[in-house]
C-alpha positions as CSV (number, residue, x, y, z in Angstrom):
1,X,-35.7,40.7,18.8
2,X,-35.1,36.9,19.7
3,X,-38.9,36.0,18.8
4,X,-38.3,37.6,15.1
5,X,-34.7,35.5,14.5
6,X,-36.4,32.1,15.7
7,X,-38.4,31.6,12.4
8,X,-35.3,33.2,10.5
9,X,-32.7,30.4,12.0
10,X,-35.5,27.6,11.9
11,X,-35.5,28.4,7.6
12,X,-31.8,28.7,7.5
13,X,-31.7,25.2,9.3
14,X,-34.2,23.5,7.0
15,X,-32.1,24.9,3.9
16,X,-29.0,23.5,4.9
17,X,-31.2,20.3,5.4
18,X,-32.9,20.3,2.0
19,X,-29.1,21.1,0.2
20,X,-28.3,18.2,-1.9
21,X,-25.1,15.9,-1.1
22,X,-22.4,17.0,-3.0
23,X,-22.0,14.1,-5.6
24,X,-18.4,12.6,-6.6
25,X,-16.6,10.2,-8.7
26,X,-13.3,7.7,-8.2
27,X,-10.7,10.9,-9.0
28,X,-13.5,13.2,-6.5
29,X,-12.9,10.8,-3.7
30,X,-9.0,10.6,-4.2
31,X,-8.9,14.2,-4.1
32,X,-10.7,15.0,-1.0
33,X,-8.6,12.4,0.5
34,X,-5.8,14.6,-0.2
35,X,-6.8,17.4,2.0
36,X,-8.5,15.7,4.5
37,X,-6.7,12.2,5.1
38,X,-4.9,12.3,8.6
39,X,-2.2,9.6,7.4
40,X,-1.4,11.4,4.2
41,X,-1.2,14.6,5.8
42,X,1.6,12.9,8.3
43,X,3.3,11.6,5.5
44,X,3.6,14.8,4.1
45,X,5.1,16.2,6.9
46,X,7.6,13.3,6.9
47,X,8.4,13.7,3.4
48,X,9.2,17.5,4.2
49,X,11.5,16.7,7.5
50,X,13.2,14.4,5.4
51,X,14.0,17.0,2.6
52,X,16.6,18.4,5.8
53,X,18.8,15.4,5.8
54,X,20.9,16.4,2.7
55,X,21.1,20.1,4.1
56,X,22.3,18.9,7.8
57,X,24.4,16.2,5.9
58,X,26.2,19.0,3.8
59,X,26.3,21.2,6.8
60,X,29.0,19.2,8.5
61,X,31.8,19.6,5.5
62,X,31.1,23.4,5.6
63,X,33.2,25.7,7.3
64,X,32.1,25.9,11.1
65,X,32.4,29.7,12.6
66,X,31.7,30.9,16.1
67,X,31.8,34.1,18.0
68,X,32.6,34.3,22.0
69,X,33.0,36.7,24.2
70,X,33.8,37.0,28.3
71,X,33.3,39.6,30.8
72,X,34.8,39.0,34.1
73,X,35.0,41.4,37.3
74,X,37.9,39.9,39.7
75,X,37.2,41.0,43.4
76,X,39.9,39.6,45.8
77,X,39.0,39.1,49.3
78,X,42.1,39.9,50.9
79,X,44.0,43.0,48.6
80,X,47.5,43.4,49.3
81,X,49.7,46.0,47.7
82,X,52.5,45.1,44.7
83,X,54.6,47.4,42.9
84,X,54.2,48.1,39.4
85,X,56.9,48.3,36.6
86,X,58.4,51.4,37.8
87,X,58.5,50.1,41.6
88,X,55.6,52.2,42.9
89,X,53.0,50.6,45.1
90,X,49.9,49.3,43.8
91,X,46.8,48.6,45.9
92,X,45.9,44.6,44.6
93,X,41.9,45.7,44.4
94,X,39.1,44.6,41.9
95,X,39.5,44.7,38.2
96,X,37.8,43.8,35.2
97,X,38.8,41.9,31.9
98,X,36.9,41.7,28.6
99,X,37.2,40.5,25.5
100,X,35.5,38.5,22.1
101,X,37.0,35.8,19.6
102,X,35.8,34.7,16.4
103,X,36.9,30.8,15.6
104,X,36.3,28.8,12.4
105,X,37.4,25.5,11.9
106,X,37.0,23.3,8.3
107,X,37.0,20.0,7.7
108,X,39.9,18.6,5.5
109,X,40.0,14.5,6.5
110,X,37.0,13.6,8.5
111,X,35.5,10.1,6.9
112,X,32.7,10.3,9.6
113,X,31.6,13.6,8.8
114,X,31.9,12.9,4.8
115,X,29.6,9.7,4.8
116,X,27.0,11.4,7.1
117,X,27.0,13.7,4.3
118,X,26.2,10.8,1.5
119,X,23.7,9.5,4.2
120,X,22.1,12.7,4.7
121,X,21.5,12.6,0.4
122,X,20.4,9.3,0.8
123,X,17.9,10.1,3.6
124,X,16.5,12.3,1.3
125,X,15.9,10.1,-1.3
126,X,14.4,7.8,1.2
127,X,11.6,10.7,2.2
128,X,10.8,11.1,-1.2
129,X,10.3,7.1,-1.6
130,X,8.6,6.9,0.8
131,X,6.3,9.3,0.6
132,X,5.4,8.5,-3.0
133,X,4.3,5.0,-1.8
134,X,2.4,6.7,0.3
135,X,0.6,8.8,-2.2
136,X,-0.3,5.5,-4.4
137,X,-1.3,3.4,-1.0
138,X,-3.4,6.1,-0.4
139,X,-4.8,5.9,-4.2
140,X,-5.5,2.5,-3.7
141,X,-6.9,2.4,-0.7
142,X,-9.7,5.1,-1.3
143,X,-10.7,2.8,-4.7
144,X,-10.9,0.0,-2.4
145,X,-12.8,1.8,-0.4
146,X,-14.8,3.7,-2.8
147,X,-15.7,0.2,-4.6
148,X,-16.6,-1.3,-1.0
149,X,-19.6,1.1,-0.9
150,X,-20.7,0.0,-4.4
151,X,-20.1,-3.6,-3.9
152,X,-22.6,-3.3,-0.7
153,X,-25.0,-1.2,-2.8
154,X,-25.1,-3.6,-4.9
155,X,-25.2,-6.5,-2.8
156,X,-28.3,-4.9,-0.5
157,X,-30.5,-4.0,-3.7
158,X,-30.2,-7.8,-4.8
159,X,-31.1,-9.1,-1.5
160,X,-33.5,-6.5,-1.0
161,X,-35.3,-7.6,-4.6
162,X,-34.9,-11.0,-3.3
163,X,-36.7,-10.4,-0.1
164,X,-39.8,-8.8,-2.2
165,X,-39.8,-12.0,-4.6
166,X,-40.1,-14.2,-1.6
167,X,-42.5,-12.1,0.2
168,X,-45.0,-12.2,-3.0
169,X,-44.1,-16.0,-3.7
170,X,-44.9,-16.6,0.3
171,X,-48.2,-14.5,0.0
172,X,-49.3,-16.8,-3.1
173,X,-48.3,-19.6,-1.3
174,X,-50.5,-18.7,1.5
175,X,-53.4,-18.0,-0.7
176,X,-52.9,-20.9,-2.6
177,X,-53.1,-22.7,0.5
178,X,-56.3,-21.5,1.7
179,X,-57.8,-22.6,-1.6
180,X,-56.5,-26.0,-1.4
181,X,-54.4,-25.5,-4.6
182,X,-51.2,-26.1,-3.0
183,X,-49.5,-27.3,0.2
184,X,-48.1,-26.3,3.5
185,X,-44.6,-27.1,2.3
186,X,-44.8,-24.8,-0.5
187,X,-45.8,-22.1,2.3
188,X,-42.8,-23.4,4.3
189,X,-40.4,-22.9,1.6
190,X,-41.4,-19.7,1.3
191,X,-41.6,-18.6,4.5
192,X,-37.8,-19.7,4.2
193,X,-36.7,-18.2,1.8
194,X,-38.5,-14.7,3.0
195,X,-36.6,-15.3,6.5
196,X,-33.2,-16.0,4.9
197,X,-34.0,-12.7,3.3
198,X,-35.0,-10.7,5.7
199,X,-31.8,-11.8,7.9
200,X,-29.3,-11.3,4.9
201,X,-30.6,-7.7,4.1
202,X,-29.8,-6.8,7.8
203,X,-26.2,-8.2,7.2
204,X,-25.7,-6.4,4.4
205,X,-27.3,-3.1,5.7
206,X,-25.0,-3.5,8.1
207,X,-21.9,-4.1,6.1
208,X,-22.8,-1.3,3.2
209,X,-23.2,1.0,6.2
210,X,-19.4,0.2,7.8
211,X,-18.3,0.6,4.0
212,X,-19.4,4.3,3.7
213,X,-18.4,5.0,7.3
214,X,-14.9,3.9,6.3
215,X,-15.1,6.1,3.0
216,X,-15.8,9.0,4.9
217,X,-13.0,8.4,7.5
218,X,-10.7,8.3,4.7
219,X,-12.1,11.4,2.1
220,X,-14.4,13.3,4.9
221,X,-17.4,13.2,1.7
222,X,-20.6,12.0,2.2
223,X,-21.2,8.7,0.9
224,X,-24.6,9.1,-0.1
225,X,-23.1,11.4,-3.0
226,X,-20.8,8.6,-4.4
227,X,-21.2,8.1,-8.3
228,X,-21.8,4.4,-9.6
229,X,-20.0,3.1,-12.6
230,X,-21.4,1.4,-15.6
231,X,-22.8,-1.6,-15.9
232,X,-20.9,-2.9,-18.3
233,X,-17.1,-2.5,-17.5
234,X,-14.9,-2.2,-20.8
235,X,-12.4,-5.3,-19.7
236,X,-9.3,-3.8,-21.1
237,X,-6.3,-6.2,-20.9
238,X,-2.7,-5.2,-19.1
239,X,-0.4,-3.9,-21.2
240,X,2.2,-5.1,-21.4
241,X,-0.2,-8.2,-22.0
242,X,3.0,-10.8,-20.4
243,X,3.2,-11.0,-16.8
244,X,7.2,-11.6,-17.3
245,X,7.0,-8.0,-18.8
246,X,5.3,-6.5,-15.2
247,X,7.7,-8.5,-13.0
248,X,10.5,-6.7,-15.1
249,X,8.7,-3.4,-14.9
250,X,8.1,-3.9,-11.1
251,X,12.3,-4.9,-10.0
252,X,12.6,-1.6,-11.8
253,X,10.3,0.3,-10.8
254,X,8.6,-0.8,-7.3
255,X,8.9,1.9,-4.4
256,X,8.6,-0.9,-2.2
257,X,12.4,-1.8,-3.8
258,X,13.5,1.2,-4.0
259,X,13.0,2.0,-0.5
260,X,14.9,-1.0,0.5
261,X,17.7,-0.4,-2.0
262,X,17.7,2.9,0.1
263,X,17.9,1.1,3.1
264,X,20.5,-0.8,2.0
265,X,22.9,2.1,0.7
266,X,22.3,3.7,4.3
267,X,23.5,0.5,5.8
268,X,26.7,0.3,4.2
269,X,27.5,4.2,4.7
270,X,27.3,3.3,8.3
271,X,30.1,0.5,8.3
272,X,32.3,2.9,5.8
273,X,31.4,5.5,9.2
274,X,32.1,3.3,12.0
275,X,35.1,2.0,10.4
276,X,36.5,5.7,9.8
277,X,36.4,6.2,13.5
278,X,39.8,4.5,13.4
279,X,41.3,7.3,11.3
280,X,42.6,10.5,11.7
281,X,40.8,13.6,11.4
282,X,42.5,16.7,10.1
283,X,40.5,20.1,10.7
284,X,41.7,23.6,9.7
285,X,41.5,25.8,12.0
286,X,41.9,30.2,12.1
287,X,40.7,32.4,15.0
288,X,40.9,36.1,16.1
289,X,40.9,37.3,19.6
290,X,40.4,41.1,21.3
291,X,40.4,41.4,25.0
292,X,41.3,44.3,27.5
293,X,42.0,44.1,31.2
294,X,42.6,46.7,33.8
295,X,44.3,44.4,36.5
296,X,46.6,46.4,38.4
297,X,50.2,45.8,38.0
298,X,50.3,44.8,34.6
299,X,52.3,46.4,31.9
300,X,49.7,49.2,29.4
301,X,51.0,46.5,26.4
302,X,49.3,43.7,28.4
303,X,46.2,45.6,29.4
304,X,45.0,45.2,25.7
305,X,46.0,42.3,23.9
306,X,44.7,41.3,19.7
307,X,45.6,38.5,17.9
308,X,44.9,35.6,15.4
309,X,46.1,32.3,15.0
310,X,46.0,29.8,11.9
311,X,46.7,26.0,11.8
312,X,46.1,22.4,11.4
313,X,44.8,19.9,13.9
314,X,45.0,16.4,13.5
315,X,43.3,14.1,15.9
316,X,44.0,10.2,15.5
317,X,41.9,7.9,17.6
318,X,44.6,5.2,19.8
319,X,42.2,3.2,22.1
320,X,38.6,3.0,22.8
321,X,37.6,0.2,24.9
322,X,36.8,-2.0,21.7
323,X,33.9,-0.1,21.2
324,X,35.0,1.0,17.6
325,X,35.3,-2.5,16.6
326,X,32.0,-3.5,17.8
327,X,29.8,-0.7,16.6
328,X,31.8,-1.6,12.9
329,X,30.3,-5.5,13.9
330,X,27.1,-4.1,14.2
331,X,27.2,-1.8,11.3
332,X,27.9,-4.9,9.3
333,X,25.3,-7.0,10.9
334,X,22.7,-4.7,9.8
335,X,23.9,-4.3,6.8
336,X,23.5,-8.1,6.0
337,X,19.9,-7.4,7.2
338,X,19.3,-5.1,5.1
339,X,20.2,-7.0,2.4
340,X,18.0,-9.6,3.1
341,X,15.5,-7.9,3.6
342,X,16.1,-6.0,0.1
343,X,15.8,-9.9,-1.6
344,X,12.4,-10.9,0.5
345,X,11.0,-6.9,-0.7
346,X,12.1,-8.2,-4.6
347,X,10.5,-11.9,-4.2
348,X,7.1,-10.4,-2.2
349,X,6.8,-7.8,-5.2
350,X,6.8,-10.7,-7.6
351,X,4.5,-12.2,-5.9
352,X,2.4,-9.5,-5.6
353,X,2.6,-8.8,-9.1
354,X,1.9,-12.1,-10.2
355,X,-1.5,-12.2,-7.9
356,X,-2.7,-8.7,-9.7
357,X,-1.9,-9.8,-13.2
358,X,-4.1,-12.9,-12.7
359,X,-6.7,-10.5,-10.8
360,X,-6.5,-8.5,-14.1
361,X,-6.7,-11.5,-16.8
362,X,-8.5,-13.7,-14.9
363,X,-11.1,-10.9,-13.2
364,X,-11.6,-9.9,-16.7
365,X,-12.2,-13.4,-17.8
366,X,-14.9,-14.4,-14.6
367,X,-16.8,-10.8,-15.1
368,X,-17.5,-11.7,-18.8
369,X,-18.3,-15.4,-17.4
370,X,-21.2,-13.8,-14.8
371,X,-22.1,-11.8,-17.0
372,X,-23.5,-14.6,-19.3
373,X,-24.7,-16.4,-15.9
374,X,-26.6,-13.5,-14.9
375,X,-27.9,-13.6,-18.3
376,X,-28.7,-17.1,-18.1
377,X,-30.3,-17.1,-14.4
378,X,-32.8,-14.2,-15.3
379,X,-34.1,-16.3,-18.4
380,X,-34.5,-19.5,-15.6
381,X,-36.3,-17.5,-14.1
382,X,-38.5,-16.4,-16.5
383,X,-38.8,-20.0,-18.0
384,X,-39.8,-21.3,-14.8
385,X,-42.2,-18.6,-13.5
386,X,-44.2,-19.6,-16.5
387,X,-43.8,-23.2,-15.9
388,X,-45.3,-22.5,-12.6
389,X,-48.4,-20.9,-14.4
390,X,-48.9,-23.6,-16.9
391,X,-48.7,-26.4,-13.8
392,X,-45.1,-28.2,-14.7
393,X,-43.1,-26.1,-11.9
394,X,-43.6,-25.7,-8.6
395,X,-43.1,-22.3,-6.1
396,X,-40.2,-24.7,-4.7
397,X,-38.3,-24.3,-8.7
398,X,-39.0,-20.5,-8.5
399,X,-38.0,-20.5,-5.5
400,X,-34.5,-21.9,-6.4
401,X,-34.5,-20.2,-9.9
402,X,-34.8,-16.5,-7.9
403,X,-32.3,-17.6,-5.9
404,X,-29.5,-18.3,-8.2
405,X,-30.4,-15.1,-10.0
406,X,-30.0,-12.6,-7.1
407,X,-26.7,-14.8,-6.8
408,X,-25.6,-14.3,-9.6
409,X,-26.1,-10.9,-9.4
410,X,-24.1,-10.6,-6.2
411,X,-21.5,-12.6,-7.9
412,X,-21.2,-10.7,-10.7
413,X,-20.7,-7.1,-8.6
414,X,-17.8,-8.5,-6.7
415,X,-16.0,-9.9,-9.6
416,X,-16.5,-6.2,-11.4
417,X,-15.1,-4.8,-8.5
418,X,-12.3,-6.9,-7.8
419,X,-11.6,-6.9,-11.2
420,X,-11.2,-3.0,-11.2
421,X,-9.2,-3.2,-7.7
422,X,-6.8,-5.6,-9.4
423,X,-6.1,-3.4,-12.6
424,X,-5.0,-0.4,-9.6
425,X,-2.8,-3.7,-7.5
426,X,-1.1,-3.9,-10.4
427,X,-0.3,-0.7,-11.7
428,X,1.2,-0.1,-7.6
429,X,3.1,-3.2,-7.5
430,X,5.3,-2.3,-11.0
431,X,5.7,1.4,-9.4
432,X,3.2,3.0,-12.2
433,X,0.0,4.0,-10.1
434,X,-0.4,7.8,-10.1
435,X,-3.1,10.3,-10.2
436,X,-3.2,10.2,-14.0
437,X,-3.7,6.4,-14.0
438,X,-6.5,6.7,-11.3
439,X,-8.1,9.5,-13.8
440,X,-7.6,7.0,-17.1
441,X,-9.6,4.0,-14.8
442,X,-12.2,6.9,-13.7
443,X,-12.7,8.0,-17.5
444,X,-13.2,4.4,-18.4
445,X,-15.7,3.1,-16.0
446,X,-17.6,6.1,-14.5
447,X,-21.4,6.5,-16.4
């Protein structure tokens, strides 16, 4: 029965082996990361622990209730005899009592139990921030990453094209040499530039490998099924097309400020609850009780006893060591931090969106500029390949003429990809980068 599954299990395998990689695109990638990303998936849960704090901050204005009851068997261990009501003797010997009572108490005055309520509102809001900044890091970083792997695709096949232009241009050189048409030093240069090849596709083999290793941490998808985009990028300016416009959008809009305008309104709900310790609280309070005992000598109206009880209790605090008065100190200390750090959050998001709107305008501006380079490069190359043939160039100008075209190449893939990294910076830093952006980028630049 084994022998007859072995060929069975050995077809299965080479199936799953010959199954193409599933292939996916910018929004693809984002998705996966969804499911799979461990940090996202923690953030969730955060987000969903934090949804509590407005319940357990509402909780504590609501009316408390409680049930108790008691059982107790009373066993004296040296009985003596009593009389009862009517002067007959009673043995003093075990008895048991019993009862339950049912107590509420509600708030009417309590400041500290009010502003934990506004704090637990607050702590809310602060889940949600935070976990939406979470949801557009993760958008950017899984573009970053996904462009990574294109950028060193890119990168590898120029040097890789490089590396066979050198190795043909030493190989002429070394027949050329053998001939007598040409020198050693032209066989020097390009045994040079082959070298410098040869170690530069190992570097970037190396770096396009920990690209797609760190897409794959991130998303969990193969990276050999990632989807290139288009050579030519359409270089759509910002709108709004003013940068003043974006840093208004982003004081608005930013998470990053909203979180520490959060932060801030937490801060001062703790003074306005550490200085509330130094008032009174007022609680109403009701209960019923039921309880039965047997204890000899008691009168039958004692043996079972029911009643209920309703009133007010005011508490107000006299002395506590100082230790009010500090914790109010500190409250206010971090308060002032808090504030501060509110102002640096505003000035860093300025900065932050002034460094994207220049990625965007100026990106656009430097892909358009390597894009005539590269343009310019390939006909140097051209020009001086046939120079070389006619006699009036030498393998040491092709040399240099390959050289700065695969350069320019290179140059050219990292300013389309920084370019398209910038547009998303910026679109995070006013507070606008969501799913559907990251679909309208994927629409535009996808082939």
């Amino acid at each position: 029965m084994k022998n007859h599954r072995l060929p069975l299990i050995a077809a299965l395998l080479m199936l799953g082996a010959a199954l193409p990689v599933q292939a996916f695109d910018l929004v693809g990638a984002w998705q996966a990361a969804r499911d799979y990303n461990a940090d996202f998936a923690a953030a969730r849960a955060q987000r969903d622990a934090g949804q509590e704090k407005a319940v357990q901050g509402r909780s504590q204005l609501l009316p408390q209730a409680s049930l108790s009851g008691n059982y107790n068997y009373n066993n004296p261990l040296q009985p003596k005899t009593t009389q009862d009501a009517d002067g007959r003797p009673v043995s003093d010997m075990h008895y048991e009592n019993h009862g339950y009572s049912v107590n509420m108490q509600q708030p009417l005055f309590d400041v500290g139990k009010y502003t934990g309520y506004k704090k637990g509102k607050i702590g809310t809001e602060l889940a949600d921030t935070t976990f939406d900044a979470a949801e557009q890091q993760l958008i950017l970083d899984i573009s970053q990453a996904y462009f990574d792997v294109l950028r060193a695709q890119d990168t590898l096949a120029a040097t890789r094209a490089s590396k066979k232009t050198y190795q043909n241009l030493l190989e002429q050189a070394k027949t050329a040499f053998e001939v007598g048409t040409a020198t050693i030093t032209d066989t020097h240069e390009a045994q040079a530039g082959y070298d410098g090849a040869v170690a530069q596709e190992i570097s970037n083999a190396n770096n396009l490998e920990l690209a797609q290793n760190n897409l794959k941490r991130l998303t969990g998808l193969e990276p050999a099924g990632i989807q290139t985009v288009r050579d030519q990028l359409p270089l759509v300016p910002p709108k709004p097309a003013g940068l003043d416009a974006w840093v208004d959008m982003a004081q608005r809009n930013s998470l990053k400020i909203k979180g520490a305008e959060q932060n801030l309104q937490l801060a001062e709900q703790t003074i306005t609850e550490k200085r509330g310790n130094h008032l009174p609280t007022v609680n109403l309070t009701a209960g019923y009780s039921d309880n039965i005992s047997n204890q000899p000598g008691t009168l039958p109206s004692a043996q079972h006893t029911r009643g209920s009880q309703v009133g007010v209790t005011v508490t107000l605090p006299l002395f506590a060591g100082g230790g009010i008065n500090s914790q109010v100190r500190e409250a206010v200390a971090l308060r002032d931090a808090a504030r501060d750090q509110l102002e640096s959050t505003r000035r860093q998001v300025k900065e932050d969106v002034r460094k994207a709107f220049l990625g965007v305008t100026n990106g656009a501006a430097l892909v358009r500029a390597q894009q005539q380079l590269l343009v310019s490069a390939k006909s140097k190359v051209e020009s001086t390949r046939l120079g070389k043939e006619v006699g009036i160039r030498t393998s040491i100008d092709l040399l240099q003429a390959e050289q700065a075209y695969y350069t320019a190449l290179t140059t050219l893939a990292n300013a389309k990809y920084s370019y398209l990294t910038a547009r998303l910076a910026l679109a995070q830093s006013a507070g606008q980068l969501q799913p559907d952006t990251l679909g309208e980028v994927n629409q535009l630049i996808m082939r």
